[in-house]
mmCIF file as Biopython writes it, N, C-alpha, C and O atoms, coordinates in Angstrom:
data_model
#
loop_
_atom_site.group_PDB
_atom_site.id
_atom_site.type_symbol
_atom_site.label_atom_id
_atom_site.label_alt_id
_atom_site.label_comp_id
_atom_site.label_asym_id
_atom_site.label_entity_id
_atom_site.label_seq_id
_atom_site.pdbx_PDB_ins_code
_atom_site.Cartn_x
_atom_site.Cartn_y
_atom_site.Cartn_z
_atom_site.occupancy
_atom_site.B_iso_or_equiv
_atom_site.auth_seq_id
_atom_site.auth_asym_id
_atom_site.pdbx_PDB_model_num
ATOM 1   N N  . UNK A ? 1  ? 55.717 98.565  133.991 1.0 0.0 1  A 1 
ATOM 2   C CA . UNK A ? 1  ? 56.400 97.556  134.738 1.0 0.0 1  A 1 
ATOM 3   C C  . UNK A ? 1  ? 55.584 96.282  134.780 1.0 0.0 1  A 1 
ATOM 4   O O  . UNK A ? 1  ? 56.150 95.209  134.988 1.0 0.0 1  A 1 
ATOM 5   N N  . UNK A ? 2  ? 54.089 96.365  134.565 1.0 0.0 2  A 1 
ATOM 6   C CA . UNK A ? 2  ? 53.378 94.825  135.078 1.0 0.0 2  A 1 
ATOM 7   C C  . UNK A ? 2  ? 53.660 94.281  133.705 1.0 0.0 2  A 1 
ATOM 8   O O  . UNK A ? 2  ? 53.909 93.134  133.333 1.0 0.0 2  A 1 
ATOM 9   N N  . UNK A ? 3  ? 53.538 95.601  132.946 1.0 0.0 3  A 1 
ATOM 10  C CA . UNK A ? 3  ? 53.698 95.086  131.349 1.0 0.0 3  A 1 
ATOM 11  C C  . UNK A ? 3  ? 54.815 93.824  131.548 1.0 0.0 3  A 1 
ATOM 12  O O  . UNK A ? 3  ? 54.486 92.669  131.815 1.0 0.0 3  A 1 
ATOM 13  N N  . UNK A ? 4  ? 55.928 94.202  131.396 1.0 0.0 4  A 1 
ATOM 14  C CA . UNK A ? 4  ? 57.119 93.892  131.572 1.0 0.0 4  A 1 
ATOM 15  C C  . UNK A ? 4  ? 56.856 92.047  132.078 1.0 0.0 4  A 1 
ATOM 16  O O  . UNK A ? 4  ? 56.886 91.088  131.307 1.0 0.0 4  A 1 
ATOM 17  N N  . UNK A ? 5  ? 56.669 92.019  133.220 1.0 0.0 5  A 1 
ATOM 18  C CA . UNK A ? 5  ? 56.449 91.245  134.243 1.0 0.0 5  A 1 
ATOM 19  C C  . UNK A ? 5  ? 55.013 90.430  133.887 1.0 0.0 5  A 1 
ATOM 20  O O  . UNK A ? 5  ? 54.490 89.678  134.709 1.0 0.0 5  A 1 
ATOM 21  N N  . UNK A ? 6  ? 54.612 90.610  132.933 1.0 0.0 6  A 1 
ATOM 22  C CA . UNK A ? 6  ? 53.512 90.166  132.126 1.0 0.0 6  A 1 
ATOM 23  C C  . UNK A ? 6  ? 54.150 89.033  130.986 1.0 0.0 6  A 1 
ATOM 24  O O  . UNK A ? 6  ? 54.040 87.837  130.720 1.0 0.0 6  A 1 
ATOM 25  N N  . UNK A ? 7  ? 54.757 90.029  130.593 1.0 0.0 7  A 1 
ATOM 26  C CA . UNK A ? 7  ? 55.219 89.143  129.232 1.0 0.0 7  A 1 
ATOM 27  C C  . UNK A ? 7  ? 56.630 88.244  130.185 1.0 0.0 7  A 1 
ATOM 28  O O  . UNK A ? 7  ? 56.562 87.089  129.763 1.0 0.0 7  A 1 
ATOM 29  N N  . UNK A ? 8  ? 57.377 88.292  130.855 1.0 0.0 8  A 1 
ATOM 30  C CA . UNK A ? 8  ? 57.750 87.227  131.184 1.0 0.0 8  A 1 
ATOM 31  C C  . UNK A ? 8  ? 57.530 86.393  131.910 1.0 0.0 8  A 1 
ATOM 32  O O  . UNK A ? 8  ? 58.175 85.352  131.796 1.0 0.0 8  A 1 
ATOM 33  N N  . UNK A ? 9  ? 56.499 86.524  132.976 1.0 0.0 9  A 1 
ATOM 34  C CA . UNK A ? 9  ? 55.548 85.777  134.079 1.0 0.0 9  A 1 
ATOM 35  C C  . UNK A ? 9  ? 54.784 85.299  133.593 1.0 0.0 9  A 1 
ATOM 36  O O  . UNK A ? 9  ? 54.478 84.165  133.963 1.0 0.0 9  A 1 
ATOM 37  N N  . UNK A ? 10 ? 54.198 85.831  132.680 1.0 0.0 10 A 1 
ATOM 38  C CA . UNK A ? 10 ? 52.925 85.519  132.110 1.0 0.0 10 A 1 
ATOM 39  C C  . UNK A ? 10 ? 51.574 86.161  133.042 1.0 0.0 10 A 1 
ATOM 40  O O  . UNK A ? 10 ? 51.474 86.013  134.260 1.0 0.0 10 A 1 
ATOM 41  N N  . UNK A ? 11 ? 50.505 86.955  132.108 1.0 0.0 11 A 1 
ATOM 42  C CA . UNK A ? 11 ? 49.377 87.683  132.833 1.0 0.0 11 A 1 
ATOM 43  C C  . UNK A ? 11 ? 48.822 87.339  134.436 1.0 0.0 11 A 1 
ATOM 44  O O  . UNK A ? 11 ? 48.721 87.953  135.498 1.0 0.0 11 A 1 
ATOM 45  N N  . UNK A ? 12 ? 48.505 85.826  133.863 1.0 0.0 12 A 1 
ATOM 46  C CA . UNK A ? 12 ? 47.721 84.634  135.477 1.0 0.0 12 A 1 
ATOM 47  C C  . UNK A ? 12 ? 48.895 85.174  136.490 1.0 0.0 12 A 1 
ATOM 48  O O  . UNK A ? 12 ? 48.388 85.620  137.519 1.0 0.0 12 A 1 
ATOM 49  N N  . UNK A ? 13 ? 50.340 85.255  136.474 1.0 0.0 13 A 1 
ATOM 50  C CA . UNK A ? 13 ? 50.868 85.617  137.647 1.0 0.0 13 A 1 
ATOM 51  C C  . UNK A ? 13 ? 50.763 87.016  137.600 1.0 0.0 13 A 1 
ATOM 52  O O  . UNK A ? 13 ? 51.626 87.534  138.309 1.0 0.0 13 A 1 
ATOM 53  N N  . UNK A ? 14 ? 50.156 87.689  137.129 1.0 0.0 14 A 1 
ATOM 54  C CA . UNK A ? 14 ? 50.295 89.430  137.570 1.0 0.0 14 A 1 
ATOM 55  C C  . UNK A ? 14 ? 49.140 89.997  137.692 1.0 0.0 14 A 1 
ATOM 56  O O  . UNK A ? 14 ? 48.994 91.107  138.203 1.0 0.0 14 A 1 
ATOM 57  N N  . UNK A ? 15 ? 48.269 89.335  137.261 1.0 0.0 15 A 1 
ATOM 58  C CA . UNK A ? 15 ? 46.691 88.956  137.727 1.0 0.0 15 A 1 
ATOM 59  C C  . UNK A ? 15 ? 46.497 88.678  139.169 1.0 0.0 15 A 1 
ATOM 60  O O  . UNK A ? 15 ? 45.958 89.512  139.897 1.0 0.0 15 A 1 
ATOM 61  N N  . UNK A ? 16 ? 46.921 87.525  139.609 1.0 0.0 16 A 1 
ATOM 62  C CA . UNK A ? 16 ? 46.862 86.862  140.993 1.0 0.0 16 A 1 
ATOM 63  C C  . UNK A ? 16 ? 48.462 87.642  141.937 1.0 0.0 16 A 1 
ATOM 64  O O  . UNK A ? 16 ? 48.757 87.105  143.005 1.0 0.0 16 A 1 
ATOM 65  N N  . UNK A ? 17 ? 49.286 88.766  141.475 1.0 0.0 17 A 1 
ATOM 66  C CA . UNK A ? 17 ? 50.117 89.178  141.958 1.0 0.0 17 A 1 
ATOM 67  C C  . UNK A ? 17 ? 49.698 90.207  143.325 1.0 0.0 17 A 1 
ATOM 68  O O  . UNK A ? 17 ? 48.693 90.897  143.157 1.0 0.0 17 A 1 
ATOM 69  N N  . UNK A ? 18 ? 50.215 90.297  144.272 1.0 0.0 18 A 1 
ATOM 70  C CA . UNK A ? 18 ? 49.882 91.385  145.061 1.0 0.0 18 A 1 
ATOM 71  C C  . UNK A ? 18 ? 50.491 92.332  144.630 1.0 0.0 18 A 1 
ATOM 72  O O  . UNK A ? 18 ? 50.000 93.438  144.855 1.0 0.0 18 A 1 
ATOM 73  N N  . UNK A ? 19 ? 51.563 92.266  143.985 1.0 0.0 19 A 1 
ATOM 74  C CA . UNK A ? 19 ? 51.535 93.996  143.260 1.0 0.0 19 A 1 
ATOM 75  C C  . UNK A ? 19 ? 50.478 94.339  143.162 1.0 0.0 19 A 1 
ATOM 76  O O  . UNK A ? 19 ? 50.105 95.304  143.829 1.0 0.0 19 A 1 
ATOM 77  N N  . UNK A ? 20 ? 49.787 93.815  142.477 1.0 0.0 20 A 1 
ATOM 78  C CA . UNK A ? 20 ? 48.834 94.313  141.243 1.0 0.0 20 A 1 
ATOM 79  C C  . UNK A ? 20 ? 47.803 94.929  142.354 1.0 0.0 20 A 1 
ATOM 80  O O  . UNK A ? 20 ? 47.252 96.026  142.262 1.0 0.0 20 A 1 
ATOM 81  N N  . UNK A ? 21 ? 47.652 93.948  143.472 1.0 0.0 21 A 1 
ATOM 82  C CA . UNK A ? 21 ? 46.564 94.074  144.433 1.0 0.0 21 A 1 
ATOM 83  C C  . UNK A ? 21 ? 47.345 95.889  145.412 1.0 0.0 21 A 1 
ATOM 84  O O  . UNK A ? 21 ? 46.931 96.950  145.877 1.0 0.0 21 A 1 
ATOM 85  N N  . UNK A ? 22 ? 48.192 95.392  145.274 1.0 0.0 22 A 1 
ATOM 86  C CA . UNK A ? 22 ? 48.919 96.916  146.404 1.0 0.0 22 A 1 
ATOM 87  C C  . UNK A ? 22 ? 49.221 98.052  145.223 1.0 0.0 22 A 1 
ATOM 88  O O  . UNK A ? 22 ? 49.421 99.203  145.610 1.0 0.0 22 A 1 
ATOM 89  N N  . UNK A ? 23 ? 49.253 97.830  144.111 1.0 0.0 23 A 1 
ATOM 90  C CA . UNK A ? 23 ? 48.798 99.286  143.439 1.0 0.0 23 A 1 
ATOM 91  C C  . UNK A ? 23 ? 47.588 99.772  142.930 1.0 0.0 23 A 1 
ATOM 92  O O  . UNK A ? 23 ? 47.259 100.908 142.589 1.0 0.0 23 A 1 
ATOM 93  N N  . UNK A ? 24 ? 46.874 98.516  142.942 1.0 0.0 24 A 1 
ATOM 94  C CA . UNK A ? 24 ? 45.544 98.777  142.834 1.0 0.0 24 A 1 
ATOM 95  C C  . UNK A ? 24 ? 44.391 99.886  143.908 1.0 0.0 24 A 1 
ATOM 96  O O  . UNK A ? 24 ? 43.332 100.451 143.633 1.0 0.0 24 A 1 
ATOM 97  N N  . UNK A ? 25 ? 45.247 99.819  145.218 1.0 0.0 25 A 1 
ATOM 98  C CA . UNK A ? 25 ? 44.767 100.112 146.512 1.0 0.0 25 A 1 
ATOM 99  C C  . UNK A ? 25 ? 45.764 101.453 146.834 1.0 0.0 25 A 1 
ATOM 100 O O  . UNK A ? 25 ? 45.815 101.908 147.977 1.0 0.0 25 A 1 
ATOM 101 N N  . UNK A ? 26 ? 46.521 102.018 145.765 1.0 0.0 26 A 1 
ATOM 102 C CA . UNK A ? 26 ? 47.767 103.391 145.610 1.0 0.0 26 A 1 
ATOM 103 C C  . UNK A ? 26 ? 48.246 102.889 146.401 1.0 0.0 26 A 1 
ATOM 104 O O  . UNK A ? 26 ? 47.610 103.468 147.282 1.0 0.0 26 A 1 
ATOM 105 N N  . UNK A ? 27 ? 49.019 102.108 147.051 1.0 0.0 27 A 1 
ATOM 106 C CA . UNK A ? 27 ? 50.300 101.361 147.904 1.0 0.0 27 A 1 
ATOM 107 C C  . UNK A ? 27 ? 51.514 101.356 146.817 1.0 0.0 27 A 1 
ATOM 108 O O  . UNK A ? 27 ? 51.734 100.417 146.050 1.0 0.0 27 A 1 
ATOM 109 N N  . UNK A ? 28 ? 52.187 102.438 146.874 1.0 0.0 28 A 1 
ATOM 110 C CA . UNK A ? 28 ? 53.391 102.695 145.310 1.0 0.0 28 A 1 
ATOM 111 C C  . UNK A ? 28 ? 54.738 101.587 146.450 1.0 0.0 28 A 1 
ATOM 112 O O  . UNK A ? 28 ? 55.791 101.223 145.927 1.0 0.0 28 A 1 
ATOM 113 N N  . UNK A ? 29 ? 54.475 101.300 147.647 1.0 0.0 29 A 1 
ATOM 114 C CA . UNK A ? 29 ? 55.785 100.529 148.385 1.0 0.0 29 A 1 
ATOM 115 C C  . UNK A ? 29 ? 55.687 99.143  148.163 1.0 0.0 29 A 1 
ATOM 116 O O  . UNK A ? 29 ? 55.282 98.254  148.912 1.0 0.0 29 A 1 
ATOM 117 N N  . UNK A ? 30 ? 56.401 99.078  146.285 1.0 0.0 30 A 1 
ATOM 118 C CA . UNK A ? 30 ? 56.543 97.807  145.833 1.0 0.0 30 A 1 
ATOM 119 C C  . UNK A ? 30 ? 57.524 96.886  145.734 1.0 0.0 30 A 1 
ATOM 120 O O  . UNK A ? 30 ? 57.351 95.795  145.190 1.0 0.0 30 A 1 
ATOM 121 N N  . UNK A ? 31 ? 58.999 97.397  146.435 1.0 0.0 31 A 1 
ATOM 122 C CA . UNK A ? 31 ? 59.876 97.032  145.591 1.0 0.0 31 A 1 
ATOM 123 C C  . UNK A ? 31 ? 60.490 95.765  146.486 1.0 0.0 31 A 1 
ATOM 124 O O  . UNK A ? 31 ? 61.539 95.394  145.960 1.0 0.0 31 A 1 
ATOM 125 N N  . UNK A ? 32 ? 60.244 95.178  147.381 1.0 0.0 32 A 1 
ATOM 126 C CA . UNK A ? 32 ? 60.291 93.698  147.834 1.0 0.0 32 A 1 
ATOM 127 C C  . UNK A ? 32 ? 59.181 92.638  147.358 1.0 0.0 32 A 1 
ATOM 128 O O  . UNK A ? 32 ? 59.330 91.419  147.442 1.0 0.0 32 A 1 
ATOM 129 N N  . UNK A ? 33 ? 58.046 93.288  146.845 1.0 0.0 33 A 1 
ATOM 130 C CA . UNK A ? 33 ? 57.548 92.273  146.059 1.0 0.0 33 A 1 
ATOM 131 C C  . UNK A ? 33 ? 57.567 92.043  144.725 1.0 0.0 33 A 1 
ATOM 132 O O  . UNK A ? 33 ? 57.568 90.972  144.117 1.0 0.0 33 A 1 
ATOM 133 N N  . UNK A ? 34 ? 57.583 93.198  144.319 1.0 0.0 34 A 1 
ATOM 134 C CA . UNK A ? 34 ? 58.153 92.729  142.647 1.0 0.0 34 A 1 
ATOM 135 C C  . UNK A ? 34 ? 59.531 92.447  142.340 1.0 0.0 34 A 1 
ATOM 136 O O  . UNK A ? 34 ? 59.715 92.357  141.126 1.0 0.0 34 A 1 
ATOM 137 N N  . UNK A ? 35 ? 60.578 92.274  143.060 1.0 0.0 35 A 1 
ATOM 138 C CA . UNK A ? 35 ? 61.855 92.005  143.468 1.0 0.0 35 A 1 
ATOM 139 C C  . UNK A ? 35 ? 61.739 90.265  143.578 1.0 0.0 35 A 1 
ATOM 140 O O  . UNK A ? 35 ? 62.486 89.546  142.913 1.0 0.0 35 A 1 
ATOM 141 N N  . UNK A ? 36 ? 61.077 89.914  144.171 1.0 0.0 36 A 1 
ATOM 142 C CA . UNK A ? 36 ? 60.458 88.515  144.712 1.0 0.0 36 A 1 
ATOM 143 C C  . UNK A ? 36 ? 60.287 87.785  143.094 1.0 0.0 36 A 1 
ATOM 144 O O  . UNK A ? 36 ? 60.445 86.565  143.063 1.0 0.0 36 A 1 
ATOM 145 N N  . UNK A ? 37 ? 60.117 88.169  142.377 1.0 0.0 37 A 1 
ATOM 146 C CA . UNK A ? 37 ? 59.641 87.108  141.270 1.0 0.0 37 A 1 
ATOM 147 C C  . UNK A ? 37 ? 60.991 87.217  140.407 1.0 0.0 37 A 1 
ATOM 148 O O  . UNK A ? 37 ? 61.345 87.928  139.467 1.0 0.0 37 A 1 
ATOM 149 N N  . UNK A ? 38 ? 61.522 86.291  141.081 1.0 0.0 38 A 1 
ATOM 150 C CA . UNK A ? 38 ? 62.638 86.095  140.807 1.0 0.0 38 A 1 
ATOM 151 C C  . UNK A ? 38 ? 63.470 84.616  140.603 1.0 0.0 38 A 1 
ATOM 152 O O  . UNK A ? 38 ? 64.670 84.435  140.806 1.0 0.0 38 A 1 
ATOM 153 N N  . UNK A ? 39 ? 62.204 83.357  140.019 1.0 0.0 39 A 1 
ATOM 154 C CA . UNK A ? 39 ? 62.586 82.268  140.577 1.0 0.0 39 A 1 
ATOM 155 C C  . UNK A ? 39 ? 62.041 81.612  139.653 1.0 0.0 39 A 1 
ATOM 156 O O  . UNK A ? 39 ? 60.835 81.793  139.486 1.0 0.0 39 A 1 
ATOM 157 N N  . UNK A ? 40 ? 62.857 80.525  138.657 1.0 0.0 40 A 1 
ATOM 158 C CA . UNK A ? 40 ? 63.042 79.616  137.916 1.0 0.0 40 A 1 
ATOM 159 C C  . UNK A ? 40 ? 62.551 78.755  138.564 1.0 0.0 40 A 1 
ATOM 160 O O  . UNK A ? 40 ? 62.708 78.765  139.785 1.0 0.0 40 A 1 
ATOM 161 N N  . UNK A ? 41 ? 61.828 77.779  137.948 1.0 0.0 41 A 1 
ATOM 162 C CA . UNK A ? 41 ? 61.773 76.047  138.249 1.0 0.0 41 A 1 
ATOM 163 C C  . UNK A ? 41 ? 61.382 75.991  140.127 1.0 0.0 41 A 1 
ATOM 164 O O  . UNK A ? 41 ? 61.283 74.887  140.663 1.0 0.0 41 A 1 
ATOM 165 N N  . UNK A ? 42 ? 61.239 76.977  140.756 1.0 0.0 42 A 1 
ATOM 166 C CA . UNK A ? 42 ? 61.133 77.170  142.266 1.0 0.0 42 A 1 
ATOM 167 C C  . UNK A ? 42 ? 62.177 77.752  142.972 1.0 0.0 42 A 1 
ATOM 168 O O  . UNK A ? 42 ? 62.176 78.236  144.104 1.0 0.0 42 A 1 
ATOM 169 N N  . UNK A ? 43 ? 63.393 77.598  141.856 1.0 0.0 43 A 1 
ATOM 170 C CA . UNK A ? 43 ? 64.323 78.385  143.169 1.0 0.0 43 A 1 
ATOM 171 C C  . UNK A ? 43 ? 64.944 79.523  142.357 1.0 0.0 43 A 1 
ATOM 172 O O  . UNK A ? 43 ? 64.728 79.779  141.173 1.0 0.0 43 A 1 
ATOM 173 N N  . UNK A ? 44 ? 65.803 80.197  143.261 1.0 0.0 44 A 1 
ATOM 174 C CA . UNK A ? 44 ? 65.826 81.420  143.267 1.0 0.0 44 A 1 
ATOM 175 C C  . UNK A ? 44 ? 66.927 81.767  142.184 1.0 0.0 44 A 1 
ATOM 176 O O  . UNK A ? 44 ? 67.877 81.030  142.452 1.0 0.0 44 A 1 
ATOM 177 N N  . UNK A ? 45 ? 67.210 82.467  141.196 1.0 0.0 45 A 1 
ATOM 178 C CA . UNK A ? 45 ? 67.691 82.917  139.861 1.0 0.0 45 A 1 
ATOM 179 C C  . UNK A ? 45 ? 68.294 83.900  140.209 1.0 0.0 45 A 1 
ATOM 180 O O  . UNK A ? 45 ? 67.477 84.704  140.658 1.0 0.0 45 A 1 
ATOM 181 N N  . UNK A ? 46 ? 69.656 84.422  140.262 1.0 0.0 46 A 1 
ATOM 182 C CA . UNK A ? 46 ? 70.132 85.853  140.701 1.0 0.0 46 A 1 
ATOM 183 C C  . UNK A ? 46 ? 70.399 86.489  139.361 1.0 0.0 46 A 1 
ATOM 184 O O  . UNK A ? 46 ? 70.215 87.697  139.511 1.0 0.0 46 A 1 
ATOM 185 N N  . UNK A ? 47 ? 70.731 86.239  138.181 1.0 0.0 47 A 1 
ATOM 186 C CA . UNK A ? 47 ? 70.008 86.888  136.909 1.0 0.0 47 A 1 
ATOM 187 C C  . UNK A ? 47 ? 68.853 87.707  136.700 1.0 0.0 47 A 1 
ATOM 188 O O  . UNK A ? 47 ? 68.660 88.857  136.306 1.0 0.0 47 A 1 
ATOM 189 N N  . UNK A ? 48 ? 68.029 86.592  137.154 1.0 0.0 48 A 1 
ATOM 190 C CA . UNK A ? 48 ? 66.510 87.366  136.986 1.0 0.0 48 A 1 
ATOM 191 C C  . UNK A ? 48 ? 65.977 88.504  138.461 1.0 0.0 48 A 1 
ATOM 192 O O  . UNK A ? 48 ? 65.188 89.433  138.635 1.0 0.0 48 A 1 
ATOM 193 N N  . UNK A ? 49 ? 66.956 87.729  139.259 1.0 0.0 49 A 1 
ATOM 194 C CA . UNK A ? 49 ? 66.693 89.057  140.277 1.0 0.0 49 A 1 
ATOM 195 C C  . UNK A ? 49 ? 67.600 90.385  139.940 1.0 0.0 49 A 1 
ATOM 196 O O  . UNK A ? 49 ? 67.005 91.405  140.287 1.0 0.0 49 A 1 
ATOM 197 N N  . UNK A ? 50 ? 68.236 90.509  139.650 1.0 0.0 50 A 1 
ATOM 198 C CA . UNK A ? 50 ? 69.400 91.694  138.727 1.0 0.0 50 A 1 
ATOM 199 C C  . UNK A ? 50 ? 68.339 92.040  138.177 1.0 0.0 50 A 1 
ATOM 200 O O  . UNK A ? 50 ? 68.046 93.203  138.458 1.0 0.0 50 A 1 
ATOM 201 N N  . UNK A ? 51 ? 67.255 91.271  137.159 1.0 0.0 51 A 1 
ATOM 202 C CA . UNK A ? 51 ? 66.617 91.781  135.992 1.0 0.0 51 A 1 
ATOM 203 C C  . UNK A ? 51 ? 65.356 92.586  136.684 1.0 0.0 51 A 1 
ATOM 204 O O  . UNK A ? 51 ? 64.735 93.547  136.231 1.0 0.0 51 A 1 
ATOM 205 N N  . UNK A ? 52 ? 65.206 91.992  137.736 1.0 0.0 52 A 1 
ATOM 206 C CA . UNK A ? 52 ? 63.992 93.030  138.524 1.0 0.0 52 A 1 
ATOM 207 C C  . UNK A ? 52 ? 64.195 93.973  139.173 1.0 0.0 52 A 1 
ATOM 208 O O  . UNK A ? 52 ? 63.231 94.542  139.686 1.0 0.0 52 A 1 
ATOM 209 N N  . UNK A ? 53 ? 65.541 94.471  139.378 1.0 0.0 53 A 1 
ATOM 210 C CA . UNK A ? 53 ? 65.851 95.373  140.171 1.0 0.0 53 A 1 
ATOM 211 C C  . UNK A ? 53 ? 66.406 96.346  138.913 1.0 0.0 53 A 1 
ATOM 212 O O  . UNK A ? 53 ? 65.980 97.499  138.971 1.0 0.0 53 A 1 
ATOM 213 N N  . UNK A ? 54 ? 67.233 96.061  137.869 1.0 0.0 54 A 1 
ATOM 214 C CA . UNK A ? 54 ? 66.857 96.740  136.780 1.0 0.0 54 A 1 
ATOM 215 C C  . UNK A ? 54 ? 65.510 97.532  136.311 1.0 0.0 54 A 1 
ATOM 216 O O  . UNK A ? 54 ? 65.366 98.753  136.258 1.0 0.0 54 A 1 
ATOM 217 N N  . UNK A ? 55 ? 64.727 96.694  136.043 1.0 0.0 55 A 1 
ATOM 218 C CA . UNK A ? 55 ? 63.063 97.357  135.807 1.0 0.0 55 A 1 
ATOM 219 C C  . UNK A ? 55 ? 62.524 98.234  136.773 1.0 0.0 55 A 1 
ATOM 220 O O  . UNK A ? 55 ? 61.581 99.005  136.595 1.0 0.0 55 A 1 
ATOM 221 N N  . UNK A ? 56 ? 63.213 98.060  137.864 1.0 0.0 56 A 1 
ATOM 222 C CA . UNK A ? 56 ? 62.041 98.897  139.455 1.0 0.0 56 A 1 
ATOM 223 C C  . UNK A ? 56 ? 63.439 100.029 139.265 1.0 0.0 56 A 1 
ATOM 224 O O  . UNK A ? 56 ? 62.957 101.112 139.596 1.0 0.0 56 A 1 
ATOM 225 N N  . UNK A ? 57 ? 64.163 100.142 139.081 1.0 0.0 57 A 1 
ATOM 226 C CA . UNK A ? 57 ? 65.468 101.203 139.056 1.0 0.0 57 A 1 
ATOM 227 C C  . UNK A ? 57 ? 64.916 102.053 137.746 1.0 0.0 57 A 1 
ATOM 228 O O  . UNK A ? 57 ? 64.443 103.190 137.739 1.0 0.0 57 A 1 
ATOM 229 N N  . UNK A ? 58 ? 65.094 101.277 136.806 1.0 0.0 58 A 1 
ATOM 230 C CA . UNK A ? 58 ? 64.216 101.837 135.629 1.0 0.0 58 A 1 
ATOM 231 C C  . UNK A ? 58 ? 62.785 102.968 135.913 1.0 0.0 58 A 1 
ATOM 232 O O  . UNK A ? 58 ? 62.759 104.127 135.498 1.0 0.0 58 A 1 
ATOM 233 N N  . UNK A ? 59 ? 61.824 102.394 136.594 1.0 0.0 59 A 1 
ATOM 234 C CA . UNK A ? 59 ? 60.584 102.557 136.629 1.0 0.0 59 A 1 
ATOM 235 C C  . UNK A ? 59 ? 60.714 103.807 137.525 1.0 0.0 59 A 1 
ATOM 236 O O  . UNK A ? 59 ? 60.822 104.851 136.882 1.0 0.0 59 A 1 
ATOM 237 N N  . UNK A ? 60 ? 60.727 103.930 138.880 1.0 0.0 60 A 1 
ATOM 238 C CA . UNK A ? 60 ? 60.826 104.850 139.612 1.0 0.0 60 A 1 
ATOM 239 C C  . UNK A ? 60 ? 62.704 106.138 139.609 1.0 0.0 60 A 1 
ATOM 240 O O  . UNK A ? 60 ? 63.177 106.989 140.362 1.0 0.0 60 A 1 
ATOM 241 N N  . UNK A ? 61 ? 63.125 105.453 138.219 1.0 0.0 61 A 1 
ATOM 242 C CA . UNK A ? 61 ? 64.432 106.523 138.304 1.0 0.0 61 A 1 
ATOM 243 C C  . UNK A ? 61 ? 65.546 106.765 139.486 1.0 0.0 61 A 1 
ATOM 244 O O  . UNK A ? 61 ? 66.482 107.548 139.652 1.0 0.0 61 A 1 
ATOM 245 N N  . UNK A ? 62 ? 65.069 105.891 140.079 1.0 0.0 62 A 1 
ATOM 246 C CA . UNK A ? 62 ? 66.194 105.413 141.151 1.0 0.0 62 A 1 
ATOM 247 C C  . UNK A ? 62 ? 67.858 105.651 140.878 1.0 0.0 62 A 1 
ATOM 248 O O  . UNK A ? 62 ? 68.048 105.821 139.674 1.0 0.0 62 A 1 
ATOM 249 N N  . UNK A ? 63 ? 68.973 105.701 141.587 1.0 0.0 63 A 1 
ATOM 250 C CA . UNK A ? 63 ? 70.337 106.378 140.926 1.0 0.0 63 A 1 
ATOM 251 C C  . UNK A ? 63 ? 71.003 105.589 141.890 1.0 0.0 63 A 1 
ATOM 252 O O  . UNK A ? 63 ? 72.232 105.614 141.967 1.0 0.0 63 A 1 
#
């Protein structure tokens, strides 16, 4: 998933991400913040939020 969120964020944001920081620390209760990067030009993209809730549905097998 950071993969993911890597290649379209780019690393520097998943680097400096608190995901990264709250799974780093086994905190698996991610899915309002990686949900959050969801925002073009500053505002908010409901495409790309679809596209993150795709990946976290994906990731943990969610139904």
């Amino acid at each position: 998933m950071l993969g993911v969120l890597a290649y379209n964020c780019g690393p520097g944001v998943v680097n400096k991400s608190s995901i990264l920081k709250k799974l780093k620390s086994g905190n698996r209760d991610i899915f309002k913040t990686y949900t959050a990067h969801c925002r073009y030009k500053g505002k908010f993209h409901a495409q790309l939020h679809r596209r993150r809730l795709t990946e976290y549905l994906c990731l943990f097998n969610h139904k």
